[in-house]
PARO-644955 format. One line per 8 residues: number of its first residue (from 1); their letters; for each residue x, y, z of N, C-alpha, C. Coordinates in nm, 2 decimals, always signed. Example, Ala and Ser with C-alpha at 12.3 -4.5 7.8 and 13.67 -1.06 7.14 Angstrom:
2
1 = AS = +1.32:-0.57:+0.78:+1.23:-0.45:+0.78:+1.32:-0.33:+0.78; +1.28:-0.22:+0.71:+1.37:-0.11:+0.71:+1.29:+0.00:+0.79
! end
This chain:
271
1 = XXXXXXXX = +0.40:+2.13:+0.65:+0.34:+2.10:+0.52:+0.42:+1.98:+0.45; +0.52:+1.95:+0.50:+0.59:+1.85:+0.45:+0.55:+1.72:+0.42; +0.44:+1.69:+0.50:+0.33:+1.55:+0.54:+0.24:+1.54:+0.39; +0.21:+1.65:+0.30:+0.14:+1.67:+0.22:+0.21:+1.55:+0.10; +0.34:+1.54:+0.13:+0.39:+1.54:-0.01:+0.41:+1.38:+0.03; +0.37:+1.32:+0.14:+0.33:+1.14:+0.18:+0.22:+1.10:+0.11; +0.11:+1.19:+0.07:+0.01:+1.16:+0.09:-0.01:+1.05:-0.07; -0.02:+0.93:-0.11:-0.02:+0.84:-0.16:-0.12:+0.82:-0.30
9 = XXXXXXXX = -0.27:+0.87:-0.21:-0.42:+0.87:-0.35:-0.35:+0.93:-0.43; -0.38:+0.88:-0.59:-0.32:+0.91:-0.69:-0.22:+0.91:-0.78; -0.16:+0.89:-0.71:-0.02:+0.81:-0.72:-0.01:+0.69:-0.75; +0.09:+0.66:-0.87:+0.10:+0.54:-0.96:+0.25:+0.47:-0.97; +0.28:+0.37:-0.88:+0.41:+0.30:-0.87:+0.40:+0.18:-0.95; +0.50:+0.19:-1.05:+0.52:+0.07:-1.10:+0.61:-0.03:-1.05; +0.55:-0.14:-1.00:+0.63:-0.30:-0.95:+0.62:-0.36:-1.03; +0.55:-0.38:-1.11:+0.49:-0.51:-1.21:+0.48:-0.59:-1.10
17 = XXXXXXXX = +0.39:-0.60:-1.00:+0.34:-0.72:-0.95:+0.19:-0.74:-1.00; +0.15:-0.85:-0.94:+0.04:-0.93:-0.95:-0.09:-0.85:-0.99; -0.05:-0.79:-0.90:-0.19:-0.67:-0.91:-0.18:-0.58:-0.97; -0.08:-0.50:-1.02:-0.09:-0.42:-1.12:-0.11:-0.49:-1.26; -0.10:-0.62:-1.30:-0.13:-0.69:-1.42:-0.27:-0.74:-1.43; -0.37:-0.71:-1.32:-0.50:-0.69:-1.29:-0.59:-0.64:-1.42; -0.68:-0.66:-1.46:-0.78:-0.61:-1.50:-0.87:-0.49:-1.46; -0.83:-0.32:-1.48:-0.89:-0.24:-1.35:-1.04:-0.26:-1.32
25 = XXXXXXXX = -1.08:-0.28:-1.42:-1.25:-0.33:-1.38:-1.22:-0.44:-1.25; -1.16:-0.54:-1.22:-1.13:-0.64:-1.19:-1.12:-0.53:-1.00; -1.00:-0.44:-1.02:-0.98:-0.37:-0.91:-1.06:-0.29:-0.86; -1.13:-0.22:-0.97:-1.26:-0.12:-0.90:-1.39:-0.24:-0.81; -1.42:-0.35:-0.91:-1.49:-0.44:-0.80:-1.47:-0.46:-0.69; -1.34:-0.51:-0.65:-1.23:-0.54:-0.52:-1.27:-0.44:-0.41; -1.22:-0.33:-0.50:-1.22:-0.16:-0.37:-1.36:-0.19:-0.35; -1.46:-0.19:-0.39:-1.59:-0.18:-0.34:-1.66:-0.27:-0.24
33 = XXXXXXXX = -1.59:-0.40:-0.27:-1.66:-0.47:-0.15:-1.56:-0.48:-0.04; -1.44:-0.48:-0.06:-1.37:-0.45:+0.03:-1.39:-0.33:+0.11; -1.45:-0.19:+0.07:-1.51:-0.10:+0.14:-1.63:-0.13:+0.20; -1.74:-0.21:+0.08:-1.84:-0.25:+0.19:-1.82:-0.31:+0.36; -1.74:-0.39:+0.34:-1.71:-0.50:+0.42:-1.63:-0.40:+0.53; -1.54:-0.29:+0.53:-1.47:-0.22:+0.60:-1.60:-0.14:+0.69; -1.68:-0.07:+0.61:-1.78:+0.04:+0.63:-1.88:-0.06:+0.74; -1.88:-0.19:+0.66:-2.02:-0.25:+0.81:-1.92:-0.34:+0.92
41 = XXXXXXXX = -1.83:-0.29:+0.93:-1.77:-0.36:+1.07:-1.77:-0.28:+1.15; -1.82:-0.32:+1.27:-1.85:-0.23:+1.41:-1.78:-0.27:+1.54; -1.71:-0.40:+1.50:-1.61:-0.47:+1.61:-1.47:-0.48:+1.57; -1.36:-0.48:+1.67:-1.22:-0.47:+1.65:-1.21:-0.57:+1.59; -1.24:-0.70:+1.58:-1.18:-0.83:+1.55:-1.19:-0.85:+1.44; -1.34:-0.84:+1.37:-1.33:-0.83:+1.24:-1.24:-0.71:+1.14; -1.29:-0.60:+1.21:-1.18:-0.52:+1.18:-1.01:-0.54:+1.10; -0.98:-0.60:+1.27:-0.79:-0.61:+1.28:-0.81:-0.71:+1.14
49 = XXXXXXXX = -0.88:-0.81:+1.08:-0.86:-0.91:+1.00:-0.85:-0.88:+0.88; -0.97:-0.75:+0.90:-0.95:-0.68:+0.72:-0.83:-0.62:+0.67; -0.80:-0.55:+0.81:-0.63:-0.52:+0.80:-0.52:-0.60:+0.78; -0.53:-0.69:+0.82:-0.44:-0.80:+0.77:-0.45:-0.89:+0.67; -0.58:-0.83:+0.59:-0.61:-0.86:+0.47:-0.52:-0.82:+0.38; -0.58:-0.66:+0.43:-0.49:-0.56:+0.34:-0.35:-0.57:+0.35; -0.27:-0.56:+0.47:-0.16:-0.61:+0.46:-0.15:-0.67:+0.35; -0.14:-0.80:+0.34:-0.10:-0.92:+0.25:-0.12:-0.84:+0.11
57 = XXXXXXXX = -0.22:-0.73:+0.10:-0.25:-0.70:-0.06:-0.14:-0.60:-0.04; -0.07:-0.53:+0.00:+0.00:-0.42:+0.03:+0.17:-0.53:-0.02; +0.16:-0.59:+0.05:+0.27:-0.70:+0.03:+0.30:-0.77:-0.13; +0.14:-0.81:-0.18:+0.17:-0.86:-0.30:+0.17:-0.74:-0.42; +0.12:-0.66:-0.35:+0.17:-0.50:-0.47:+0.31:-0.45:-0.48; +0.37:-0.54:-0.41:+0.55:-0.50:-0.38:+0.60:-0.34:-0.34; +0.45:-0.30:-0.30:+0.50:-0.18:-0.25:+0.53:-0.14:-0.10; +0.67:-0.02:-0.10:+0.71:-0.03:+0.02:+0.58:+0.02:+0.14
65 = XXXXXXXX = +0.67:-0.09:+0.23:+0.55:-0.05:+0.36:+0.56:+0.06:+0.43; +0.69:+0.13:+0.44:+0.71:+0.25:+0.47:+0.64:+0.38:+0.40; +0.61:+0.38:+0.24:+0.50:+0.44:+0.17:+0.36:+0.43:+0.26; +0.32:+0.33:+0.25:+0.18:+0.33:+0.31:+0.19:+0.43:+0.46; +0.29:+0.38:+0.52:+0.27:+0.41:+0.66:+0.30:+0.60:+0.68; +0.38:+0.62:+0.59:+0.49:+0.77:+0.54:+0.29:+0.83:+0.49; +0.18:+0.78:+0.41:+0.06:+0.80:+0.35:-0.01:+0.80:+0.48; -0.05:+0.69:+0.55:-0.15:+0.72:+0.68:-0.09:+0.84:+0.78
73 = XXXXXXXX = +0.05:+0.87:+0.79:+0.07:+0.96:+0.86:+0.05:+1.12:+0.87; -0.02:+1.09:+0.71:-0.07:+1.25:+0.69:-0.21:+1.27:+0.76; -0.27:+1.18:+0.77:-0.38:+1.14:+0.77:-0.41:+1.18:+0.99; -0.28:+1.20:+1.06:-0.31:+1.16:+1.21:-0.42:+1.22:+1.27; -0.42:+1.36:+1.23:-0.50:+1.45:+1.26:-0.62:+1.39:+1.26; -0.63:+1.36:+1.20:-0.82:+1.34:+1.11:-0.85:+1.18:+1.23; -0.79:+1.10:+1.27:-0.78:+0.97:+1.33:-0.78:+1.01:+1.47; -0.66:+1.11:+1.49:-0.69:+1.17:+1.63:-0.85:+1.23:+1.64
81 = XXXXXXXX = -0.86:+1.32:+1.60:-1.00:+1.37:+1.61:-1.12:+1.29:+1.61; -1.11:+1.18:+1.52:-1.23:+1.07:+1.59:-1.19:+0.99:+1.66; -1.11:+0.93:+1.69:-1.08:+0.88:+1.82:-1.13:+0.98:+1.92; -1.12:+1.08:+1.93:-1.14:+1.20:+2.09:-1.27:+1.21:+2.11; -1.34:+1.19:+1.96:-1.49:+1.27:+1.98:-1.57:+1.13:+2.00; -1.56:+0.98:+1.92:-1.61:+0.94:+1.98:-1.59:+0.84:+2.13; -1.43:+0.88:+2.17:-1.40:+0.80:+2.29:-1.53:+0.91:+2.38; -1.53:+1.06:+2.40:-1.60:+1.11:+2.50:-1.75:+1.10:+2.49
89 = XXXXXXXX = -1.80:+1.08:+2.36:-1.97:+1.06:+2.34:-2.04:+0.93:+2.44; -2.00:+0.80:+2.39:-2.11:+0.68:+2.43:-2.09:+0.67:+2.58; -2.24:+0.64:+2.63:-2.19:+0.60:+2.77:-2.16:+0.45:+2.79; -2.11:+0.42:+2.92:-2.10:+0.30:+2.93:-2.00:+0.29:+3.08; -1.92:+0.20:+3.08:-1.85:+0.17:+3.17:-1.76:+0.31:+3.21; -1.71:+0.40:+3.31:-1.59:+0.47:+3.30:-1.49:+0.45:+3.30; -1.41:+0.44:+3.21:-1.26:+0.45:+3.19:-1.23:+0.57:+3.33; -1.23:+0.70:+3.27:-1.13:+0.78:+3.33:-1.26:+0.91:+3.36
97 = XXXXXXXX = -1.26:+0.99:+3.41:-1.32:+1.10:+3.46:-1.22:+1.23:+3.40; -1.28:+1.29:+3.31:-1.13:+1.41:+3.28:-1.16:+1.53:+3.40; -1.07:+1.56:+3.44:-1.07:+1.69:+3.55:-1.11:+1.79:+3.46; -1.19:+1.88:+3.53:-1.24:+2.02:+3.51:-1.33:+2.05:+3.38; -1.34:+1.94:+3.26:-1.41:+1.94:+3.18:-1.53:+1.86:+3.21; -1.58:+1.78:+3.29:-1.71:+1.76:+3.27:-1.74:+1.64:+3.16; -1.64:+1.57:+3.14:-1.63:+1.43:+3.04:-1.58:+1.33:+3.12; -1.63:+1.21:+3.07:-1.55:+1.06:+3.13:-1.52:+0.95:+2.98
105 = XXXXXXXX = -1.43:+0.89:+2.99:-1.40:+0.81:+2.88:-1.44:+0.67:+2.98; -1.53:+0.65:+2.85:-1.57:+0.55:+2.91:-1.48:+0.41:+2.79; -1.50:+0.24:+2.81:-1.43:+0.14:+2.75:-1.54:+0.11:+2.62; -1.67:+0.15:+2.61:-1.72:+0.16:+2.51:-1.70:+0.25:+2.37; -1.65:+0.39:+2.48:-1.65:+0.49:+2.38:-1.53:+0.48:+2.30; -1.40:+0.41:+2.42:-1.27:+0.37:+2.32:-1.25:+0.29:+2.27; -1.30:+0.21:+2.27:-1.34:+0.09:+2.15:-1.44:+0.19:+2.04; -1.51:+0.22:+2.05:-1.54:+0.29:+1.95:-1.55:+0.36:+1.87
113 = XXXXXXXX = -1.39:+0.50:+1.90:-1.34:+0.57:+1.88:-1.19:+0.49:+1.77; -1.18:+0.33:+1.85:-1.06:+0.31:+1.82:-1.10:+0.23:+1.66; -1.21:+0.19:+1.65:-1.29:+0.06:+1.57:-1.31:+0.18:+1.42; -1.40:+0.34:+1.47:-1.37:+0.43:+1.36:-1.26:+0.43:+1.35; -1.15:+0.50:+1.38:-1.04:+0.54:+1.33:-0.98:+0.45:+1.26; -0.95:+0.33:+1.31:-0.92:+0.25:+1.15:-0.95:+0.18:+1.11; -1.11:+0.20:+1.08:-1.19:+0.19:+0.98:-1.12:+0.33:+0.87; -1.12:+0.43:+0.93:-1.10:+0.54:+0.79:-0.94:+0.48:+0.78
121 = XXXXXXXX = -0.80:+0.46:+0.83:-0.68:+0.39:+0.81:-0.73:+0.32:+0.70; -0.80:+0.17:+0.69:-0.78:+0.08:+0.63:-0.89:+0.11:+0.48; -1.00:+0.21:+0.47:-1.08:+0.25:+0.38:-0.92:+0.35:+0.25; -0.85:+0.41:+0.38:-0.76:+0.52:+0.29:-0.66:+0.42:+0.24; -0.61:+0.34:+0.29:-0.50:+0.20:+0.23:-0.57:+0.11:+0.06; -0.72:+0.11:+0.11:-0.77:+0.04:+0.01:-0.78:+0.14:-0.09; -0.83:+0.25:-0.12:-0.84:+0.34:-0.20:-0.68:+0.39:-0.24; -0.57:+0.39:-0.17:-0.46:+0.41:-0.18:-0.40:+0.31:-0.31
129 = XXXXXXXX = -0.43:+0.19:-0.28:-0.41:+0.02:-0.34:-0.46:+0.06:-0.48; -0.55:+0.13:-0.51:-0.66:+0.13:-0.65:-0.53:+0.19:-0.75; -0.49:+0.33:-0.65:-0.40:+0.42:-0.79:-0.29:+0.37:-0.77; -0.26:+0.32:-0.68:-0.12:+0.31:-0.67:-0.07:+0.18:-0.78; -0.16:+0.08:-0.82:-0.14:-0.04:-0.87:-0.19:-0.05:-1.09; -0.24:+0.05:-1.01:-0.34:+0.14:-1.19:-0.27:+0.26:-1.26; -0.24:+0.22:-1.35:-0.19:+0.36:-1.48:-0.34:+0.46:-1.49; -0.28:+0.57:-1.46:-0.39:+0.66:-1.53:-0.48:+0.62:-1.62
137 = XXXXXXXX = -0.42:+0.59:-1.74:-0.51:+0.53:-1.84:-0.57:+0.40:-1.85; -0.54:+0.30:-1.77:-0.63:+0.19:-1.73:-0.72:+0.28:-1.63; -0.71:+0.36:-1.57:-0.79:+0.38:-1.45:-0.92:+0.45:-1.53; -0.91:+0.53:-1.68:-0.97:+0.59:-1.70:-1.09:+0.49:-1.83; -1.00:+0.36:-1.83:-1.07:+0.27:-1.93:-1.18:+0.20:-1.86; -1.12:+0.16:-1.75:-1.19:+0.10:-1.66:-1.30:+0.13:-1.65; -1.30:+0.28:-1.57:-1.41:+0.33:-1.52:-1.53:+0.34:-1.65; -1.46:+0.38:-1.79:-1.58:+0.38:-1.87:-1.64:+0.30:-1.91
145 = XXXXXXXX = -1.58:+0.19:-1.89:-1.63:+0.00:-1.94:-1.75:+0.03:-1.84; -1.68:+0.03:-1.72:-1.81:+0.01:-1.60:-1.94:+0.12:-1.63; -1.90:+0.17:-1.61:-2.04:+0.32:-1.70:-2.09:+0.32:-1.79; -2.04:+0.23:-1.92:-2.12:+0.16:-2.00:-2.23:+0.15:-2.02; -2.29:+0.02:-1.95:-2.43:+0.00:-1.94:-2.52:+0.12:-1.86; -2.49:+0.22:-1.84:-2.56:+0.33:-1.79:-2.55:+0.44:-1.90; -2.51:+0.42:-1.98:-2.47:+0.49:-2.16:-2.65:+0.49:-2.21; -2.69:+0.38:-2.23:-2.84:+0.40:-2.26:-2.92:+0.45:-2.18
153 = XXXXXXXX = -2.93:+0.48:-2.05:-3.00:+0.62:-2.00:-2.97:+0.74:-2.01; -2.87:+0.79:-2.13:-2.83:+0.90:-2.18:-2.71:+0.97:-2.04; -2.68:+0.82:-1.97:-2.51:+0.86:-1.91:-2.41:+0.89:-1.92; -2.35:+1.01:-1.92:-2.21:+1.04:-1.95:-2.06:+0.97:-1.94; -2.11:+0.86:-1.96:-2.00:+0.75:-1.94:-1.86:+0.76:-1.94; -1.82:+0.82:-2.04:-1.67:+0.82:-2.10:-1.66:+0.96:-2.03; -1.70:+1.07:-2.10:-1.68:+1.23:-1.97:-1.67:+1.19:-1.82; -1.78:+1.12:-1.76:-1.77:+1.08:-1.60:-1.63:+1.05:-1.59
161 = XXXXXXXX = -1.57:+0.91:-1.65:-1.43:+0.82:-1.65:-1.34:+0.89:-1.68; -1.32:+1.01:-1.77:-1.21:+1.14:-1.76:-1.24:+1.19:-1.62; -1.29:+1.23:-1.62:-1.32:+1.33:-1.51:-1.29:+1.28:-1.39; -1.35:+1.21:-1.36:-1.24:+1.07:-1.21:-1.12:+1.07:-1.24; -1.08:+1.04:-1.34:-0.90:+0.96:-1.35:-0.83:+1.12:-1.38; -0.90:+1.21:-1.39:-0.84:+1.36:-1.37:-0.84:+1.37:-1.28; -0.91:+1.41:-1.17:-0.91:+1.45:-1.03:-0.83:+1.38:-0.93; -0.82:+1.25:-0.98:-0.74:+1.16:-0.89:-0.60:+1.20:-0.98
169 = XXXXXXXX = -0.58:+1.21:-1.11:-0.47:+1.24:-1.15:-0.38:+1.37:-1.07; -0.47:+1.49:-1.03:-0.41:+1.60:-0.99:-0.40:+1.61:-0.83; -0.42:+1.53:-0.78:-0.38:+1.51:-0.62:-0.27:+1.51:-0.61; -0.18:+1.42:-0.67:-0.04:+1.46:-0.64:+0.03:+1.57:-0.68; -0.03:+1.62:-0.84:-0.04:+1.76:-0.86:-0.03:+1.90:-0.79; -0.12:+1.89:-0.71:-0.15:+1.96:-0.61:-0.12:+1.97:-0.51; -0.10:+1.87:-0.48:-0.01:+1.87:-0.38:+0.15:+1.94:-0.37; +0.22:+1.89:-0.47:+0.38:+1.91:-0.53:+0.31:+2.03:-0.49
177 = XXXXXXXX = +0.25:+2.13:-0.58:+0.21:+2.28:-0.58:+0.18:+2.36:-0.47; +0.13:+2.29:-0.37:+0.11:+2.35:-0.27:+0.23:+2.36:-0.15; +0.33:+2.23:-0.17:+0.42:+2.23:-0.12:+0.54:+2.34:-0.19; +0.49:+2.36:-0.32:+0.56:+2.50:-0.36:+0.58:+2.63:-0.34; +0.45:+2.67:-0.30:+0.41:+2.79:-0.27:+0.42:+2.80:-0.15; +0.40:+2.70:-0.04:+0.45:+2.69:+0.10:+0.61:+2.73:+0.14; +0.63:+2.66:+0.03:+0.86:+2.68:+0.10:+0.87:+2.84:-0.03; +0.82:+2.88:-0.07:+0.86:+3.02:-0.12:+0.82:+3.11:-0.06
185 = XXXXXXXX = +0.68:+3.09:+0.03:+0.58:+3.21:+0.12:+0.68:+3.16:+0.23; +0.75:+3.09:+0.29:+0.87:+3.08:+0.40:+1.01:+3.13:+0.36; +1.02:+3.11:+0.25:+1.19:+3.18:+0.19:+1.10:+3.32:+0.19; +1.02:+3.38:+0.16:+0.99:+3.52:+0.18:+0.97:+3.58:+0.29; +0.95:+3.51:+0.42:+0.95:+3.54:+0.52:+0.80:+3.54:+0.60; +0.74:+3.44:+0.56:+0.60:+3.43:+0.61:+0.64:+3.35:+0.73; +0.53:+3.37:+0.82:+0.50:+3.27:+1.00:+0.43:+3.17:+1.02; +0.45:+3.03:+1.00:+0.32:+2.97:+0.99:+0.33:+2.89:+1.18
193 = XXXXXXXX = +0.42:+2.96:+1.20:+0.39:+2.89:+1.35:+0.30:+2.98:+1.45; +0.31:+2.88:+1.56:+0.15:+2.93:+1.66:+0.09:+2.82:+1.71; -0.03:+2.82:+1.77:-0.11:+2.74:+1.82:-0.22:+2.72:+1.70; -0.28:+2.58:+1.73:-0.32:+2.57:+1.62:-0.48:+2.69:+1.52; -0.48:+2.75:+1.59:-0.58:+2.85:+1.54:-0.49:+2.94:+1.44; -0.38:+3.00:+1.52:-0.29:+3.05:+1.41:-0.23:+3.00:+1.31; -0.22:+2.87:+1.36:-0.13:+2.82:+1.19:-0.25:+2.78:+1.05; -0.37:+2.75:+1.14:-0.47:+2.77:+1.04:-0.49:+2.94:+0.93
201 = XXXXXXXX = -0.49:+3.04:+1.04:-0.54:+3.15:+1.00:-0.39:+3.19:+0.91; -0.28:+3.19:+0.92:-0.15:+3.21:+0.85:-0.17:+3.13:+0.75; -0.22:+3.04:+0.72:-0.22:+2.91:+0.61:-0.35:+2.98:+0.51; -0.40:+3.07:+0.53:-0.53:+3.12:+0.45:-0.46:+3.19:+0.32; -0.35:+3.27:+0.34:-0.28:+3.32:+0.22:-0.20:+3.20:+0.12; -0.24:+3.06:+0.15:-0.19:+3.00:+0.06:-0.31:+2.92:-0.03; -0.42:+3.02:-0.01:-0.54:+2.99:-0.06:-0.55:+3.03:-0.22; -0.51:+3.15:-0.23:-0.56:+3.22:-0.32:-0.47:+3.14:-0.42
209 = XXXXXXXX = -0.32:+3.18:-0.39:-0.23:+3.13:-0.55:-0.23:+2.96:-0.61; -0.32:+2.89:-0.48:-0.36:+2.74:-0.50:-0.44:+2.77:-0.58; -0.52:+2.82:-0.59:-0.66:+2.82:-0.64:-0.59:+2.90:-0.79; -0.56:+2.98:-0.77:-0.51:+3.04:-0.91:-0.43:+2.92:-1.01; -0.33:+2.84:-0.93:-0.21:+2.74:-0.96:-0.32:+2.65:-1.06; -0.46:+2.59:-0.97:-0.49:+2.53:-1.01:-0.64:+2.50:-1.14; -0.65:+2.65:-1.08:-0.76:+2.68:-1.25:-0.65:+2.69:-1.37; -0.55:+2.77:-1.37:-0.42:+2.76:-1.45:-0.42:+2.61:-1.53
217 = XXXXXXXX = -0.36:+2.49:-1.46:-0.38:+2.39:-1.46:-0.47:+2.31:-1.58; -0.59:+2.34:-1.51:-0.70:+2.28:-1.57:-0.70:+2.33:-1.71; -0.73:+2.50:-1.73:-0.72:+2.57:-1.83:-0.63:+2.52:-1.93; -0.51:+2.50:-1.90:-0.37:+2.42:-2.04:-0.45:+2.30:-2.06; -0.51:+2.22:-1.94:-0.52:+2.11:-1.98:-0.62:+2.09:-2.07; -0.75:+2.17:-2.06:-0.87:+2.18:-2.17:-0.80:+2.22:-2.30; -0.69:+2.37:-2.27:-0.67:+2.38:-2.42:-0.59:+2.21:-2.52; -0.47:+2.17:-2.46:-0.42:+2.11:-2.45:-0.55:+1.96:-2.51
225 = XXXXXXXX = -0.64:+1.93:-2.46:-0.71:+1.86:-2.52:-0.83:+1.93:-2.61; -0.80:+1.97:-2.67:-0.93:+2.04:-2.73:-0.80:+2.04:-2.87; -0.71:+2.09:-2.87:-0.60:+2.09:-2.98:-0.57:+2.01:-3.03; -0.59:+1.85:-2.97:-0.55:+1.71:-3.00:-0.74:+1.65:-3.04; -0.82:+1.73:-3.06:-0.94:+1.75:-3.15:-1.03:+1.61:-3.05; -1.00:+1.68:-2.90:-1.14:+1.57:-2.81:-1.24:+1.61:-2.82; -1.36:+1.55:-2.82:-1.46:+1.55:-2.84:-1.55:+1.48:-2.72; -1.63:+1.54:-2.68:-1.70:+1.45:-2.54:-1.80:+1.33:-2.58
233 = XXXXXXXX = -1.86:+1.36:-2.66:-1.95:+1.24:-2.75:-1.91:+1.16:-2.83; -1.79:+1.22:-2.94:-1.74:+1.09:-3.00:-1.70:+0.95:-2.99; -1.74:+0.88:-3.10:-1.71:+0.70:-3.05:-1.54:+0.70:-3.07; -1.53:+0.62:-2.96:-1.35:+0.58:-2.94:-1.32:+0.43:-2.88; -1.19:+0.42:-3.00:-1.15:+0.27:-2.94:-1.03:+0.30:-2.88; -1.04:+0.18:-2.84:-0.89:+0.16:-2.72:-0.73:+0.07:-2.82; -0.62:+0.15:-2.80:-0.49:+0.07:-2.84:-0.53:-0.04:-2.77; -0.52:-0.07:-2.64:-0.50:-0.20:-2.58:-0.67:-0.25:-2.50
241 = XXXXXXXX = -0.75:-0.31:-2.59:-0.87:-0.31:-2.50:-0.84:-0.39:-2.42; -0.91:-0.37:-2.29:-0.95:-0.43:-2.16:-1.01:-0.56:-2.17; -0.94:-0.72:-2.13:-1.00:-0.81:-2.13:-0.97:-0.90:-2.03; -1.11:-0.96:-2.01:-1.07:-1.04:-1.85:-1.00:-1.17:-1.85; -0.94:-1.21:-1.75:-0.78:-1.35:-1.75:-0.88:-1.40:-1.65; -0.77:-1.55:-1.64:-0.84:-1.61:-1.55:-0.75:-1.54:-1.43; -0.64:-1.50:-1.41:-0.60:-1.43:-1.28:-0.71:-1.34:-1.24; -0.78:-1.26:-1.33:-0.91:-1.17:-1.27:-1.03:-1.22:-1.19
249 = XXXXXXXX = -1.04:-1.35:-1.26:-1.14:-1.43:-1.16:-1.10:-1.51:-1.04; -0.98:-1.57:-1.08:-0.95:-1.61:-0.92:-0.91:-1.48:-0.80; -0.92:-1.35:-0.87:-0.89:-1.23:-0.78:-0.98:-1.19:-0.71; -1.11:-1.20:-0.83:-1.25:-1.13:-0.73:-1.29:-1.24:-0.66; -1.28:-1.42:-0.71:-1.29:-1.45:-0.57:-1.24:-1.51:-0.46; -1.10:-1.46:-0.45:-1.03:-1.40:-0.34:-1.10:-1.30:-0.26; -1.14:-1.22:-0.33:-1.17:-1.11:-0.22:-1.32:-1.13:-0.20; -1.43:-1.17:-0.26:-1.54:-1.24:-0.19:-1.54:-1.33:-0.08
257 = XXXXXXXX = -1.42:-1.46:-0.11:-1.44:-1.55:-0.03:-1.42:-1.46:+0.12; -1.28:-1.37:+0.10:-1.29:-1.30:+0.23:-1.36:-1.21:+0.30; -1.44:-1.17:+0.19:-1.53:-1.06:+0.27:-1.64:-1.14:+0.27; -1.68:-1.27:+0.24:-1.75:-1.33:+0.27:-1.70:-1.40:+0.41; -1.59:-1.43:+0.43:-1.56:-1.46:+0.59:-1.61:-1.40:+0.68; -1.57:-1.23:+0.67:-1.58:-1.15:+0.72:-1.73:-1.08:+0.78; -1.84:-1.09:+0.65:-1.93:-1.08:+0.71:-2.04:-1.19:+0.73; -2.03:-1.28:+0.69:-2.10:-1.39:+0.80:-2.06:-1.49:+0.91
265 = XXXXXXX = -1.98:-1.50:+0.95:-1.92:-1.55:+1.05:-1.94:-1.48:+1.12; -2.00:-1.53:+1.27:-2.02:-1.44:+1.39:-1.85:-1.39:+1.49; -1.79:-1.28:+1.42:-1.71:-1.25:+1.45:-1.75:-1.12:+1.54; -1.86:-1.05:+1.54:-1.89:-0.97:+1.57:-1.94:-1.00:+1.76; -1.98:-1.14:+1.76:-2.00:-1.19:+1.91:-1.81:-1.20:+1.97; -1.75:-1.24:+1.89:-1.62:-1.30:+1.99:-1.56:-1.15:+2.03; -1.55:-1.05:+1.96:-1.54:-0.91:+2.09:-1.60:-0.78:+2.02
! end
């Protein structure tokens, strides 16, 4: 359970670099087409380039690379598993023949096992990049600016934009917590080893007092805002309102120009 406490979404490092001096509206745009652009690549090549996109953004966020990598490593499981399921599905050329199972890996299916898997790596880096470079409370301005103009179809705009920048707020929350209750149900003398069916089913007793930890949680936190007199409909202004620089525009089109690289260039023919 140790891996839990790498895990990065939500999490807010201050560098004062470039991008944390961003406009978050500015970075919610970014994540989105940079996801579009992640989600419609089907070939390695384009792929590897968005990665080395992201690199570079990983770099100008001054955040360590060993973070990121210490973050995708929680993640192996989940990368191994699509890698396996779609290396054995597509047909095509045979790689290998597996003995006694009745499967062949074929060079289509690992290219295409390898093309998902990081596809979800570079989707979790870019979403990683959002909190990691954003204060909670920019994260929660942002979002309402953007939900705004959805305010006149009777949208919950400003509720919605809590309610995100809460949930993302309590991931690391929850985490810390779960990593608590894990090393005390071991200093008490719990088993979490076995194969992996068992360590699943031994890991079920750390369901309940999660779940208790975290209605707990929530509950101070409603009281806790309800005492400082919030209101879900009330009009509210901002100490520091949100306004766009020209660094915000040379940012978004940075990241157009590249994901405009990316998806019109026939990159998808060279492999």
């Amino acid at each position: 359970m140790a891996f839990l406490g790498n895990i990065a979404l939500g999490k807010y490092l201050a560098t004062g670099s470039p991008l944390h001096r961003l406009d978050p509206r500015t970075k919610f745009l970014a994540v989105l087409v940079l996801m579009a652009v992640l989600l419609a690549s089907h070939r390695l090549l384009p792929l590897l380039l968005a990665i080395a996109f992201l690199s570079l953004l990983v770099r100008l966020a001054r955040i360590p690379q060993k973070m990121v990598i210490a973050n995708l490593r929680a993640f192996l499981w989940l990368f191994f598993f699509t890698f396996v399921l779609h290396a054995l599905m597509p047909p095509g050329t045979v790689f290998w023949r597996l003995p006694y199972l009745g499967h062949t890996l074929t060079f289509e299916g690992l290219e295409r096992g390898a093309v998902l898997s990081l596809r979800l790596a570079a989707v979790i880096v870019t979403v990683s990049l959002l909190t990691l470079t954003t204060a909670p409370l920019e994260l929660t301005a942002g979002l309402e600016r953007l939900f705004r103009p959805l305010a006149r179809f009777g949208f919950p705009a400003g509720e919605t934009a809590l309610m995100i920048s809460i949930a993302l707020r309590f991931i690391p929350v929850l985490i810390d917590e779960t990593e608590r209750l894990y090393k005390a149900q071991l200093a008490r003398g719990a088993d979490f080893s076995g194969n992996l069916f068992q360590r699943v089913r031994n890991l079920l007793p750390l369901l309940v007092p999660m779940f208790v930890s975290a209605f707990g949680h929530a509950d101070r936190l409603a009281l806790a805002m309800e005492c400082r007199g919030y209101q879900p409909n009330a009009p509210r202004t901002s100490y520091r309102p949100l306004r766009f620089a020209s660094r915000d525009l040379y940012a978004i089109l940075l990241v157009l120009a590249a994901a405009g690289l990316l998806a019109w260039l026939p990159l998808d023919r060279l492999l």
